[in-house]
C-alpha positions as CSV (number, residue, x, y, z in Angstrom):
1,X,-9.2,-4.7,-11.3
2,X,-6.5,-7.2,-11.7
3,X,-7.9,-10.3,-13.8
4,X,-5.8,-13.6,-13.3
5,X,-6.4,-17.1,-14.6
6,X,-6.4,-20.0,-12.3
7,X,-6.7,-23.4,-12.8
8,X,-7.6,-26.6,-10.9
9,X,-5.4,-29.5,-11.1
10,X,-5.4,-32.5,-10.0
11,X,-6.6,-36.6,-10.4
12,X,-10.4,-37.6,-11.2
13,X,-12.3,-37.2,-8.1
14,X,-9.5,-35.0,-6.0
15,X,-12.6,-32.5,-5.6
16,X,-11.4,-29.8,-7.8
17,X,-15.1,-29.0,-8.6
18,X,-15.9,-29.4,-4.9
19,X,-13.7,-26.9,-4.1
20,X,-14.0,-24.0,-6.8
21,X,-18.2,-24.7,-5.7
22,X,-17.7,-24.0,-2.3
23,X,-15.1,-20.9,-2.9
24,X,-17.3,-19.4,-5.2
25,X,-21.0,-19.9,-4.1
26,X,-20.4,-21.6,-0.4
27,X,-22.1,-24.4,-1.3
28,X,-20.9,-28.1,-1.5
29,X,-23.2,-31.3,-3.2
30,X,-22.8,-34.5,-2.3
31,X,-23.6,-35.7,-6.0
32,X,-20.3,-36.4,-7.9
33,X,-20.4,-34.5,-11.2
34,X,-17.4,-35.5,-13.7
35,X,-16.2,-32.1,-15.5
36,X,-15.6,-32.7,-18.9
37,X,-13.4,-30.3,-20.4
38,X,-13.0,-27.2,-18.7
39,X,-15.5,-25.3,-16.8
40,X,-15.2,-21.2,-15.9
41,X,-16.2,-19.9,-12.9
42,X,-15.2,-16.4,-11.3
43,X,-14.9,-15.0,-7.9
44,X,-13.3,-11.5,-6.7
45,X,-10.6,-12.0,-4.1
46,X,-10.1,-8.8,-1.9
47,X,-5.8,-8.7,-0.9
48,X,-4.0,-5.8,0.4
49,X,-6.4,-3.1,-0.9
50,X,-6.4,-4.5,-4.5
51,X,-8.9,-6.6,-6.2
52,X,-8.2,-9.6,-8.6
53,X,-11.1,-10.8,-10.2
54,X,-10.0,-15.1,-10.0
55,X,-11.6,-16.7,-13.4
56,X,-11.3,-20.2,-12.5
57,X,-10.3,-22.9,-14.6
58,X,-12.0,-25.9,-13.6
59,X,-10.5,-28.8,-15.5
60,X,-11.2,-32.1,-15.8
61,X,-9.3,-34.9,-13.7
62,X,-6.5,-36.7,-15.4
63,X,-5.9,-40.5,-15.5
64,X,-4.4,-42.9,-17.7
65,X,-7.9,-42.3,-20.0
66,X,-7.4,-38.6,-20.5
67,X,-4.2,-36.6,-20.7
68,X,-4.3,-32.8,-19.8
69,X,-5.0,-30.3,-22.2
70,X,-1.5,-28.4,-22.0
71,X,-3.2,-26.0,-24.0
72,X,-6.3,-24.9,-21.3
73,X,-3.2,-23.8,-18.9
74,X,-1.5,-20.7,-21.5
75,X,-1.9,-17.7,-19.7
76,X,-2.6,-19.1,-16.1
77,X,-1.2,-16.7,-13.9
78,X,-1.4,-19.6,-11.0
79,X,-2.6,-23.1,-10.6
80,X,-3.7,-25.3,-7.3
81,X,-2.7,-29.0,-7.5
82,X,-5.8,-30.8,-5.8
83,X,-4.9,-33.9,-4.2
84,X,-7.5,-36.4,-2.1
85,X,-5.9,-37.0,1.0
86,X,-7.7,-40.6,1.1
87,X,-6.5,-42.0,-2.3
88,X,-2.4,-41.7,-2.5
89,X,-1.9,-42.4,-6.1
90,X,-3.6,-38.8,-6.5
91,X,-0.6,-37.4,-4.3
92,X,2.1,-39.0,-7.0
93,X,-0.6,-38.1,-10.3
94,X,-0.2,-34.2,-8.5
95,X,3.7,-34.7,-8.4
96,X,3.7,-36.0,-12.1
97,X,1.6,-32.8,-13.2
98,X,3.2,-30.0,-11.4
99,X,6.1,-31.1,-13.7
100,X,4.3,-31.1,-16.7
101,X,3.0,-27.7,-16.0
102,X,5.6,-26.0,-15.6
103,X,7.5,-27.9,-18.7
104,X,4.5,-25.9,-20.2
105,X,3.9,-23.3,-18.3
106,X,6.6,-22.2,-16.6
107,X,7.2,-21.2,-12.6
108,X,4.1,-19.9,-11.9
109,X,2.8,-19.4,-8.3
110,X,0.7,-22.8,-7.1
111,X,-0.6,-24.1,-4.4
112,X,-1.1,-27.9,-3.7
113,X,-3.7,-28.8,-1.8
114,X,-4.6,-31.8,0.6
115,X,-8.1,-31.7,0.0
116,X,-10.7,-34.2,2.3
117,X,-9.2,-33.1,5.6
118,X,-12.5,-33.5,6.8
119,X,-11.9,-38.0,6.3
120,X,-8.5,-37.0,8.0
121,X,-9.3,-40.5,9.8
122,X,-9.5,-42.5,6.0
123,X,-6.3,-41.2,4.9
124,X,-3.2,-42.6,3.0
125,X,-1.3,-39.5,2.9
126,X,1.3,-39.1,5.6
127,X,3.4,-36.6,7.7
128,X,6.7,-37.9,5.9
129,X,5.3,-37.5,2.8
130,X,3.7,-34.0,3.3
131,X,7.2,-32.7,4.8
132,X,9.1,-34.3,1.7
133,X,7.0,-32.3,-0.7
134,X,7.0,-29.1,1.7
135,X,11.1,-29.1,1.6
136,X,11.1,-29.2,-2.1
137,X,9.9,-25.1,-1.3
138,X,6.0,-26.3,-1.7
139,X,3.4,-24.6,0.1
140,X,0.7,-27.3,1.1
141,X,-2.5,-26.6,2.4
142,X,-5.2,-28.9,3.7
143,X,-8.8,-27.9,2.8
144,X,-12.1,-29.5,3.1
145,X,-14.5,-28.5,0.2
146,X,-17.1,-30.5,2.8
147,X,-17.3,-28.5,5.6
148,X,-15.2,-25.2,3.5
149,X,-12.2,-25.4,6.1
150,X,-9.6,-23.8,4.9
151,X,-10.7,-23.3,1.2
152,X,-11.2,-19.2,1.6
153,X,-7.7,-19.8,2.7
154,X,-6.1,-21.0,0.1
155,X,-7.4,-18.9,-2.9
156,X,-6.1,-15.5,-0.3
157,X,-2.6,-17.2,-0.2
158,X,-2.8,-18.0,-3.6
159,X,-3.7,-14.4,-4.2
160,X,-0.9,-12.9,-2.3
161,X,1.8,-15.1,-4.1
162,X,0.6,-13.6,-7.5
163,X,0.8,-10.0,-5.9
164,X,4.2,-11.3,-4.8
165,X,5.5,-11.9,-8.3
């Protein structure tokens, strides 16, 4: 079995946690708990007759308190960039780390993710701006850690571009 490092990226309160809770254990809380540091989950994803066993970095949310740990994302072998769909600044915070990643990291495969589709009705994030982002070669995905809408989703694609490498 394949074992591959992913981690979660995004703002404070994108829903990071949210969404590795609901991938791996198909639950979702309504109590907001802050990471702090890093936290490991893992989850076997079934793709094309193989099996990569996900360990799951959870990390905590950026802003202008706490920088990102560079260091937490050495030997990712992908990353998903959360973003809350009701709260633009963490749209442009996502843009700003996908660059530092990769200044880090390198090109690995990523996904970034429009998480909260579920408030599509509260949100600041727009059609322009999710077709600017998607012609830069992004893929973009909504999800809904909520109500687990497209979360399985995303981890299977995220799967299949690693296999793709």
């Amino acid at each position: 079995m394949l074992q591959k490092k992913i981690c979660m990226v995004g703002a404070f309160a994108a829903g990071k946690t949210s969404l590795v809770t609901r991938f791996v254990s198909s639950i979702f809380s309504e109590n907001y708990h802050t990471t702090v540091g890093v936290k490991i989950d893992k989850k076997v994803v079934e793709i094309q007759d193989k099996q990569l066993n996900f360990i799951l970095w959870d990390l905590y949310g950026e802003d202008e308190f706490q920088k990102l740990r560079i260091s937490y994302l050495r030997g990712s072998s992908g990353y998903l960039l959360v973003v809350d769909g009701t709260r633009n600044n963490t749209l442009e915070k996502a843009i700003s780390l996908q660059n530092r990643v990769e200044e880090s990291i390198g090109q690995v495969p990523f996904i970034l993710i429009l998480n909260k589709s579920d408030l599509i009705d509260e949100w600041e994030i727009d059609t322009t701006q999710i077709s600017k982002i998607e012609q830069k070669g992004w893929t973009v995905m909504k999800t809904s850690a909520k109500n687990g809408f497209g979360v399985e989703e995303v981890f299977q694609n995220l799967a299949q571009k690693i296999l793709e490498e």
